[in-house]
C-alpha positions in Angstrom: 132.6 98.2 92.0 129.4 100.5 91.7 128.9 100.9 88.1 129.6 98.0 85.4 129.0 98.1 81.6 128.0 94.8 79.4 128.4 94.7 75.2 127.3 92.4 72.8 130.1 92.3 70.1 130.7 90.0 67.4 128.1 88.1 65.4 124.9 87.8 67.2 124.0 84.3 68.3 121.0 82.9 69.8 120.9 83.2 73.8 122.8 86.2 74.2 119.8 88.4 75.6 119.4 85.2 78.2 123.2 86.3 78.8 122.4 89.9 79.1 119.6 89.1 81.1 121.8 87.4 83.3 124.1 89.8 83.8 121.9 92.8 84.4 119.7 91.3 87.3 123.1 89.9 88.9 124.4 92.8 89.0 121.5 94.8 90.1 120.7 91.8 93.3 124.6 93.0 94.2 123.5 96.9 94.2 125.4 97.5 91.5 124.3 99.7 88.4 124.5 98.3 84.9 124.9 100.3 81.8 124.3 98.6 78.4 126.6 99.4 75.9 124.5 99.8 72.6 126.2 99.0 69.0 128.6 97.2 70.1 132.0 98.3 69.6 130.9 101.1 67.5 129.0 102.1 70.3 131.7 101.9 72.8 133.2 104.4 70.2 130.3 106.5 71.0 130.0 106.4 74.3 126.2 105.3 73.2 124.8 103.9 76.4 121.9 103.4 78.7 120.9 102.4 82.2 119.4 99.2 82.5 117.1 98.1 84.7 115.0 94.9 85.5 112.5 95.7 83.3 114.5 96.6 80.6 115.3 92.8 80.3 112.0 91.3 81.1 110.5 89.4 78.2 113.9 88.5 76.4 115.1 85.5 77.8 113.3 83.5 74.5 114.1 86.1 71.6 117.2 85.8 69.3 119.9 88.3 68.4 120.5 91.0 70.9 118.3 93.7 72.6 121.6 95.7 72.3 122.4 95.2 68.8 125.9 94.5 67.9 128.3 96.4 65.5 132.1 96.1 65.0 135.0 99.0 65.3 137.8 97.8 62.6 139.3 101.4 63.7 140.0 100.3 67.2 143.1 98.1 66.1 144.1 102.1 65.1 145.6 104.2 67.2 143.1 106.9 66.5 140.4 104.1 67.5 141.9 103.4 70.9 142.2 107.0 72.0 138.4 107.3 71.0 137.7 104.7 72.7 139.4 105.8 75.8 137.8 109.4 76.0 134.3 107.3 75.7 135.4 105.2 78.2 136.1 108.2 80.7 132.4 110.0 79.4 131.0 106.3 80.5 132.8 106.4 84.1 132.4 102.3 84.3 134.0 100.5 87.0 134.2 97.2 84.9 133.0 95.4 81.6 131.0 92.1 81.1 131.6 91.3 77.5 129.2 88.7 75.4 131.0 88.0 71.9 133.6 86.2 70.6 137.1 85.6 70.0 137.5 89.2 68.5 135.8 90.7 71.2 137.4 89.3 73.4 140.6 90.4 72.0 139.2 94.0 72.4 138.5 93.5 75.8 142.1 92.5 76.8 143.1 95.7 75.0 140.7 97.3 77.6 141.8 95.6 80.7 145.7 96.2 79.8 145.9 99.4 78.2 143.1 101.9 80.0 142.8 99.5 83.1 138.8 98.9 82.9 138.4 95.2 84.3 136.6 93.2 82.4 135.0 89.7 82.1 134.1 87.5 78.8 130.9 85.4 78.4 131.7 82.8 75.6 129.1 83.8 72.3 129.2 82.3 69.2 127.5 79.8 67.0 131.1 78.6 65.7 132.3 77.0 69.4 135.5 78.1 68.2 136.8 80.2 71.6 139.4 78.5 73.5 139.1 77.9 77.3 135.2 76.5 77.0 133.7 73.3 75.2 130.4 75.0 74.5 129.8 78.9 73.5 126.2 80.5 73.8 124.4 80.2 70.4 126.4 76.9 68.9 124.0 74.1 70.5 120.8 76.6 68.5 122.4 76.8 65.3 123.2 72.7 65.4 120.0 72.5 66.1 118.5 74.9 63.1 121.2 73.2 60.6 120.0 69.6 62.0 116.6 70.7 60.6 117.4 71.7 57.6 119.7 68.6 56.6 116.7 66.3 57.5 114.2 68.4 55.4 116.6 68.1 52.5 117.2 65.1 52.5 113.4 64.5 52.5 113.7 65.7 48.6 117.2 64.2 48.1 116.0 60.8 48.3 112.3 61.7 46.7 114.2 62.6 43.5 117.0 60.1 44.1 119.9 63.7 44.0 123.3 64.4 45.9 122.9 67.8 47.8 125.9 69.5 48.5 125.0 71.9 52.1 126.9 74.4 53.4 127.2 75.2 57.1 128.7 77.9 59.1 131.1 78.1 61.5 133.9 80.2 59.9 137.3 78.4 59.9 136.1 75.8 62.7 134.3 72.2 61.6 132.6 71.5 65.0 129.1 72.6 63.6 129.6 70.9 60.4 130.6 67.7 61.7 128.2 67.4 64.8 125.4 68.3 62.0 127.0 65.2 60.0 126.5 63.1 62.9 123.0 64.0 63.9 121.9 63.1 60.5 123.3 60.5 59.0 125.3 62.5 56.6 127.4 60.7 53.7 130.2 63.0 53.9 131.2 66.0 56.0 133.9 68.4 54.5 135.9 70.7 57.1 138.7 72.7 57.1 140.3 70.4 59.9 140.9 67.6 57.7 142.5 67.8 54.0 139.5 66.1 51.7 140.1 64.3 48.6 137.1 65.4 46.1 138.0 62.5 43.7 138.0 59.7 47.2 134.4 61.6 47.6 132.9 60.7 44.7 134.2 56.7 45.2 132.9 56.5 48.2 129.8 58.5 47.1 129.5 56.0 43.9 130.0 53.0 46.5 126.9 53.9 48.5 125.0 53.9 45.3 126.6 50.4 44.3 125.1 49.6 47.9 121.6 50.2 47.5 121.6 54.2 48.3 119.4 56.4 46.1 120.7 59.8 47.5 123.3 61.6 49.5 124.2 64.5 51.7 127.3 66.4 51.3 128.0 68.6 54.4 130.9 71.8 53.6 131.9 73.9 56.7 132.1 77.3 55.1 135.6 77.8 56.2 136.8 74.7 54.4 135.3 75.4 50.7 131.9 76.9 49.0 129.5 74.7 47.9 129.3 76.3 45.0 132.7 75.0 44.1 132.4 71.5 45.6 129.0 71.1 43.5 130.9 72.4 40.5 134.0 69.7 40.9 131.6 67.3 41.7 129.3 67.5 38.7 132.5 67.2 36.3 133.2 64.1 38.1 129.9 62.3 38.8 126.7 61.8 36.3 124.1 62.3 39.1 121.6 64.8 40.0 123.7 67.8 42.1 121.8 70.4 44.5 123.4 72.4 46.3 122.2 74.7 49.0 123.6 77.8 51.4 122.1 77.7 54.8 123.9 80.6 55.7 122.9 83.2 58.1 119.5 81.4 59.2 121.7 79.3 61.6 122.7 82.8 63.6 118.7 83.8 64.1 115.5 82.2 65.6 115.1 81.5 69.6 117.4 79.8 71.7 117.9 76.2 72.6 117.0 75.6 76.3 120.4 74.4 76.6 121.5 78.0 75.2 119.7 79.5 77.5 120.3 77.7 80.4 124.2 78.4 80.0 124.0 81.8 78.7 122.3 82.5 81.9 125.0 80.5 84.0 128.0 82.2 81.6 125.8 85.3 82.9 125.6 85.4 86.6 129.2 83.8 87.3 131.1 86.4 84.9 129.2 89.4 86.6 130.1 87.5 90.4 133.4 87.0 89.4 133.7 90.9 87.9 132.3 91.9 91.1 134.2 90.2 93.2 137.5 91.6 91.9 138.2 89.1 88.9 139.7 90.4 85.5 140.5 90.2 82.5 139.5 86.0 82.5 136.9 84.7 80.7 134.0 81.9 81.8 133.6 79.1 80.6 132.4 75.2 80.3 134.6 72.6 80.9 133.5 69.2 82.0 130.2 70.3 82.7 131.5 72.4 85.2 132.0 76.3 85.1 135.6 77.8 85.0 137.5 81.3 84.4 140.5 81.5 82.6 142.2 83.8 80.4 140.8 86.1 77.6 143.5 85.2 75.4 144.2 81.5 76.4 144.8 79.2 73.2 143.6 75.6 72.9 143.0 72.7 70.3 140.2 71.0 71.8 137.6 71.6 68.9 139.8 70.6 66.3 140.3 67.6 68.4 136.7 66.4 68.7 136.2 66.9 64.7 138.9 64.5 64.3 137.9 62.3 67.1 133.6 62.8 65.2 134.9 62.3 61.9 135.8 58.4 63.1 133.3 57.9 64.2 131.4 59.2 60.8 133.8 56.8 58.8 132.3 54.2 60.7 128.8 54.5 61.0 127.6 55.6 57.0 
C-alpha cells in the first residue's frame, strides 16, 4: 500500500488535526504517501485533494476544528452519488482510506470498503461519544470540559440572584455529555433522552432543595432529549421562581483540545494508519479498557446508554 487518503467527515470536534497529524507522519515514517481529502465528503465527490507532507501538519496538533475542513454528501446514499464518488475515487488512485468522523462517516466508509473495494480504517471523532466499539471518541473529553465551564460560571449568577437555569448541552440523541457535565458540577437535575423524565417530579424535587436551604438550581437538557426552551416554558407554568435558560450550543464543538484529546487522537491516529498498512480493513479503532482495539465499522453496542444510567444513580444520590 503506496498511496493512502485520510477525510475528516462529520461534525468537527476538537483533536481531529492531532488525529490527522497522526496519521500523515505514520504514514509518511512507513514510506507511504498521504493525500488529504479536503471538504469532506463533498470533497471526495470532487476528487478535491492534496499531497501532504510533514510540514503541512506542523503547528496543528493544539488548534480546533480541522485543517481539512469537513462537509457532508446527502447525495451519496444516491445512486447518482455513489457513481460520482466512484469515478473520484479512480481520478484519486488511493490504495486505502483513514477516516476521522463519526457514526455517519463511518457508514460511508463501509459503503467504500464493500462496494468499490478501497480499504479503509475509522478513527472514532465526535464530541457526542456516541460510536459503538470505543468508550471514548476524539473531541467528547474537550467539549465536557468547555460545558463543565460554562455550568460553573452560571451557576456563579444562579445563586447571586437566587434563579433556576435551565442549560442545554449537546450530544445529539446520546446523554453521556449531559450527564458527565451533571456530575462534574453538582447539577440538581440532568435531563436525557435515555431516561423518560417527569417535568412535574422535577419541580418537587426542585421545590424540596429549596425547602432545604438551596437558593438556586441547575437544570442540565441533552439536546436530543428536549429544548430548553420548552422545558423553561413547562417549568415556569409550574414553579413561581426566577427561570433562565441558556443554549450552549455549538461552542462545545470549537476551542483547542484537551490533552487527553490529543493524546488519543494521536494514538486513534498512528494504530488505524499501522493497521491500514498492514493489510487491515474495513475495522475501526478504538478505546476499550484503556487499551486500544479494532473492530468493525458497523458494530452496534449499548455501552453509553449504560453508563448514563449507571451516572444518573449516582446523581440521585449525591444532590
Amino acid at each position: 500500500m503506496k498511496r493512502i487518503g485520510v477525510l475528516t467527515g462529520g461534525g468537527d470536534s476538537a483533536g481531529m488535526n492531532a488525529a490527522l497529524r497522526a496519521v500523515v507522519r505514520t504514514a509518511l515514517s512507513e514510506g507511504a504517501e498521504v493525500v488529504g481529502i479536503q471538504r469532506g465528503w463533498l470533497g471526495l465527490s470532487e476528487a478535491d485533494a492534496r499531497p501532504l507532507t510533514s510540514r503541512d501538519v506542523a503547528g496543528i496538533l493544539h488548534a480546533g476544528g480541522t485543517i481539512l475542513r469537513t462537509f457532508r454528501y446527502p447525495d451519496f446514499k444516491l445512486e447518482t452519488g455513489q457513481e460520482k464518488v466512484g469515478r473520484a475515487l479512480k481520478k484519486l488512485k488511493l490504495d486505502g482510506l483513514v477516516i476521522i468522523g463519526g457514526d455517519g462517516s463511518f457508514r460511508g466508509g463501509a459503503v467504500l470498503d464493500k462496494t468499490f473495494d478501497l480499504p479503509v480504517m475509522g478513527v472514532p471523532a465526535t464530541i457526542d461519544n456516541d460510536i459503538p466499539g470505543t468508550d471514548f471518541s476524539i473531541g467528547f473529553d474537550s467539549a465536557l470540559n468547555i460545558a463543565v465551564d460554562a455550568v460553573d460560571k452560571i451557576r456563579d449568577t444562579a445563586s447571586s440572584h437566587g434563579r433556576i437555569f435551565v442549560i442545554e448541552v449537546m450530544g445529539r440523541s446520546c446523554g453521556l455529555l449531559a450527564m458527565q457535565a451533571g456530575l462534574s458540577t453538582g447539577a440538581e437535575e440532568v435531563i436525557v433522552p435515555e431516561i423518560p423524565f417527569d417535568l412535574d417530579a422535577i419541580c418537587r424535587r426542585i421545590e424540596g432543595g429549596y425547602d432545604r436551604g438551596k437558593q438556586h438550581a441547575v437544570i442540565l437538557v441533552a439536546e436530543g432529549a428536549a429544548k430548553a426552551p420548552y422545558i423553561e416554558y413547562e417549568l415556569k407554568s409550574r414553579l413561581k421562581r426566577s427561570i433562565r435558560m441558556v443554549v450552549l450550543g455549538h461552542v462545545q464543538r470549537g476551542g483547542s483540545p484537551s490533552a487527553a484529546d490529543r493524546i488519543l487522537a494521536t494514538r486513534f491516529g498512528v494504530e488505524a494508519t499501522r493497521l491500514l498498512l498492514g493489510g487491515e480493513r474495513g475495522k475501526m479503532v478504538g478505546m476499550v479498557s484503556g487499551r486500544l482495539k479494532a473492530g468493525p465499522l458497523a458494530t452496534r453496542s449499548d455501552v453509553a446508554r449504560k453508563q448514563v444510567l449507571a451516572y444518573e444513580q449516582m446523581l440521585r444520590l449525591l444532590t
